[in-house]
C-alpha positions as CSV (number, residue, x, y, z in Angstrom):
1,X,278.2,143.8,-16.7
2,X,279.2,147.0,-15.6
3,X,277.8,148.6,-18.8
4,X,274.8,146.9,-18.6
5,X,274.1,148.0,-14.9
6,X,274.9,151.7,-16.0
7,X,272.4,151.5,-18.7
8,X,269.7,150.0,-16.1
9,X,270.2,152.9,-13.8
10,X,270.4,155.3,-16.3
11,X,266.7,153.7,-17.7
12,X,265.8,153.8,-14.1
13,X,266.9,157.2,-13.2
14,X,265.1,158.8,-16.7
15,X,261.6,156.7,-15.5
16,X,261.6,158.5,-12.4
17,X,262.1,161.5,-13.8
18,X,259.2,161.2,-16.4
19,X,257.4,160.1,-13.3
20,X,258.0,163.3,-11.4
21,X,257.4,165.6,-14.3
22,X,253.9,164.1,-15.2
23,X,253.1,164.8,-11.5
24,X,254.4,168.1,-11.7
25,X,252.8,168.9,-14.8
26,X,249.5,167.5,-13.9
27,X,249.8,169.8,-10.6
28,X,250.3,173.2,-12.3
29,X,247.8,172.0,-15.1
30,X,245.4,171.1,-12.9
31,X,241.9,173.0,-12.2
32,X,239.7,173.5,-8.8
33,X,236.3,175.2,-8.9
34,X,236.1,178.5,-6.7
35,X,233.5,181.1,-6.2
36,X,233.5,184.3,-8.1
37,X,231.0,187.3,-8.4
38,X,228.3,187.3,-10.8
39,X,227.4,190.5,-10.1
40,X,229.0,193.3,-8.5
41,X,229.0,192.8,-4.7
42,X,229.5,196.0,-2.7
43,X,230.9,195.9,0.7
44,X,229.3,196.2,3.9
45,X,226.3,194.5,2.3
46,X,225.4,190.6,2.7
47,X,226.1,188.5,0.1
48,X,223.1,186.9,-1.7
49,X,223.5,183.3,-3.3
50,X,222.5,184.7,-6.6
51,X,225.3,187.0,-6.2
52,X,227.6,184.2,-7.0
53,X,229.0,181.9,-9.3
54,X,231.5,179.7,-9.7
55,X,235.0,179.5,-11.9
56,X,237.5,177.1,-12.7
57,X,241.1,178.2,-11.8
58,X,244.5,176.5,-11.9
59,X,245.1,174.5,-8.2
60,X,248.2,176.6,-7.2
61,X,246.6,179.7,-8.3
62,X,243.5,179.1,-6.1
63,X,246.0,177.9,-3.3
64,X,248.2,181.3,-2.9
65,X,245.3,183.6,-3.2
66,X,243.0,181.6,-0.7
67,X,240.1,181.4,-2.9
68,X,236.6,180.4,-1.2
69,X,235.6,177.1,-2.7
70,X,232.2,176.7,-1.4
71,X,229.5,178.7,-2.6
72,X,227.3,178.2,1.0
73,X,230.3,179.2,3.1
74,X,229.4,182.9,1.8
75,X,225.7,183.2,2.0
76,X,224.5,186.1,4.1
77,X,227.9,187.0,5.1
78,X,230.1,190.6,4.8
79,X,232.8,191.2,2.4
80,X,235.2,194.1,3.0
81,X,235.9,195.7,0.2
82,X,233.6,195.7,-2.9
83,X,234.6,193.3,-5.6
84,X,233.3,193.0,-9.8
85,X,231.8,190.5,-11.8
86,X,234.1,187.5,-12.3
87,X,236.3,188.6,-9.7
88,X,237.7,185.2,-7.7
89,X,236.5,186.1,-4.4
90,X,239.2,185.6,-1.3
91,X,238.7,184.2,2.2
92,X,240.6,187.8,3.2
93,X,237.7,189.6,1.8
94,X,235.1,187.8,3.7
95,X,234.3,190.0,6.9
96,X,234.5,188.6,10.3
97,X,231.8,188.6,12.7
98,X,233.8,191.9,14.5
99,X,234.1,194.2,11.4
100,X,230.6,196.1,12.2
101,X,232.5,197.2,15.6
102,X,236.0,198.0,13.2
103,X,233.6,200.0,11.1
104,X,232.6,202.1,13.6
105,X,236.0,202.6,15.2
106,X,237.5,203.8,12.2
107,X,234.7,206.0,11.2
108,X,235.4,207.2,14.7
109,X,238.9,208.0,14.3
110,X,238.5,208.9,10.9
111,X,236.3,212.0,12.0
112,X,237.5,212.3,15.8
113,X,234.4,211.7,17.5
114,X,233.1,209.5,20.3
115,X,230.0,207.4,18.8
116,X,227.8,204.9,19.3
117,X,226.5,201.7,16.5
118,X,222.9,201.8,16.7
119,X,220.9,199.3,14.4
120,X,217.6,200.3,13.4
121,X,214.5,198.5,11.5
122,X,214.3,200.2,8.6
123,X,209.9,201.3,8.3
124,X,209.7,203.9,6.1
125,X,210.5,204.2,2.4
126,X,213.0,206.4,3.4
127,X,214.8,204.2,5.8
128,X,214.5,201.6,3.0
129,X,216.3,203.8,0.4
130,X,219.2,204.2,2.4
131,X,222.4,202.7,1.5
132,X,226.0,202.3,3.5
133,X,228.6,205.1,3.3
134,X,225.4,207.4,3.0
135,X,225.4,210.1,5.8
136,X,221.0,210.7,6.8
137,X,219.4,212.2,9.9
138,X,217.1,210.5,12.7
139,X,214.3,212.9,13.4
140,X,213.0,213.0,16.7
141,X,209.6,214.9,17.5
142,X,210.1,216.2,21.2
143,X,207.0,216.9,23.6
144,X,207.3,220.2,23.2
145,X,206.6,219.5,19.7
146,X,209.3,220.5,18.3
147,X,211.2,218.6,15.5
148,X,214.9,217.8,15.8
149,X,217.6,216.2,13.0
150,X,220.2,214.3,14.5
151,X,223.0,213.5,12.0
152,X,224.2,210.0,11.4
153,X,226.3,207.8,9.1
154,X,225.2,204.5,7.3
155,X,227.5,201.8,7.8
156,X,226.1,199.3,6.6
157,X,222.7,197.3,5.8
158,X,221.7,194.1,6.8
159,X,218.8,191.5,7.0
160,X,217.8,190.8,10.4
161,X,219.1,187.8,11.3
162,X,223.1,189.4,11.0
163,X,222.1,191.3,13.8
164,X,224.4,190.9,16.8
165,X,222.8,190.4,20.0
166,X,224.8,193.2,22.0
167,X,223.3,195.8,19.6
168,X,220.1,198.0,20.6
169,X,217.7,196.9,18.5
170,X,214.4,199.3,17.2
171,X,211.0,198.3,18.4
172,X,208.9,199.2,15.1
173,X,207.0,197.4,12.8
174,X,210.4,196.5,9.5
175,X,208.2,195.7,7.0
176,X,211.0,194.9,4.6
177,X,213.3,193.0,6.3
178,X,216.7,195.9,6.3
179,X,218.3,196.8,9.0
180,X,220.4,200.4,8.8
181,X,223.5,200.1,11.1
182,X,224.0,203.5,12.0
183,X,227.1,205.6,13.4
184,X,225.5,207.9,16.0
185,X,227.7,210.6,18.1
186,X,227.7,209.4,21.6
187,X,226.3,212.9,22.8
188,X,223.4,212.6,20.2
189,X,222.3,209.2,21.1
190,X,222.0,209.9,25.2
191,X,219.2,212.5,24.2
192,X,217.8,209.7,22.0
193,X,218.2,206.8,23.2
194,X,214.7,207.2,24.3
195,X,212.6,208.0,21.6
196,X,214.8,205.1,19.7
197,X,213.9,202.0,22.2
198,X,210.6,203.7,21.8
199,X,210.6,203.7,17.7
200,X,209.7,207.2,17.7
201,X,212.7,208.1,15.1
202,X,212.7,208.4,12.2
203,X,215.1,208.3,9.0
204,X,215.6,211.3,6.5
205,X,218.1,212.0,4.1
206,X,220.2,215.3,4.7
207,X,220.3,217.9,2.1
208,X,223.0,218.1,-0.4
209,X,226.0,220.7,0.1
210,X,227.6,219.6,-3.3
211,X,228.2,223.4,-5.0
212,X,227.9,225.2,-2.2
């Protein structure tokens, strides 16, 4: 009798083991879509739906890197750093709605001055051209006719409806639909803060100093 019951328990004990290692197996095998880049996605831009894709991945895998999973969840969004083709894409590289502000505040430390983020309707070819990280100049055209460069730093392009309401927006006729968020030094933009609620400015790219 004895023998018998050890054999039962032993039969018992082996089931639930076969049990717990097709579960486990079937865990660690198992696959979950998420969304990956199709293209190359830079950062500071927002990501288009034809940007992305879709991969399958193991379950764990997806789990400990916090992979995005839905395709819509991105759409028009920021990503913070720049990512390649077939690269899973991460809910830590998604940008919040506050990262235009950290932009600014580290390009601000980064090169010790006091500034101000300006978004402007890009209506000119140039304006259009322009891309983030790119430094350009706003050119102002005083009464006294003279013409005047201000310097200022691209951080980062945007369609229209990213904008955030506590930004100044440009009055002026943004035929194609980009928006230039600008870095402006805080004592350049009190002289024209003016001429830029007025949309008389005007983007231009600044000469090169590579070689020199």
């Amino acid at each position: 009798m004895k023998r018998n019951a050890f054999l039962l328990t032993g039969v018992g004990l082996a089931a639930v083991a076969g049990v717990l290692f097709a579960l486990g197996y079937r865990a660690a095998t198992s696959t979950v879509p998420v969304v990956a880049a199709k293209t190359a996605i830079p950062a500071d831009v927002p990501v288009n739906p034809s940007d992305l894709t879709t991969m399958q991945v193991p379950r764990s895998f997806a789990q400990r890197i916090g992979a995005v999973g839905n395709p819509n969840d991105l759409a028009g969004r920021y990503l913070s750093v720049s990512v390649v083709p077939g690269e899973p894409i991460t809910v830590g590289m998604v940008a919040s709605a506050n990262d235009l502000e950290a932009l600014a505040s580290q390009y601000a430390a980064e090169h010790h001055v006091d500034g101000v983020l300006v978004d402007y309707a890009a209506n000119s070819a140039l304006a259009n051209a322009a891309q983030p990280g790119q430094d350009v100049a706003l050119v102002v055209q005083e009464q006294s006719s003279v013409t005047k460069l201000y310097p200022a730093h691209v951080l980062a392009v945007s369609q229209p409806q990213a904008q955030s309401g506590g930004l100044l927006s440009n009055v002026g006729n943004n035929s194609s639909g980009r928006t230039l968020f600008l870095f402006v030094p805080r004592s350049e933009y009190m002289e024209i803060a003016p001429a830029l609620l007025g949309g008389q400015v005007h983007v231009v790219f600044l000469p090169s100093t590579q070689g020199q």
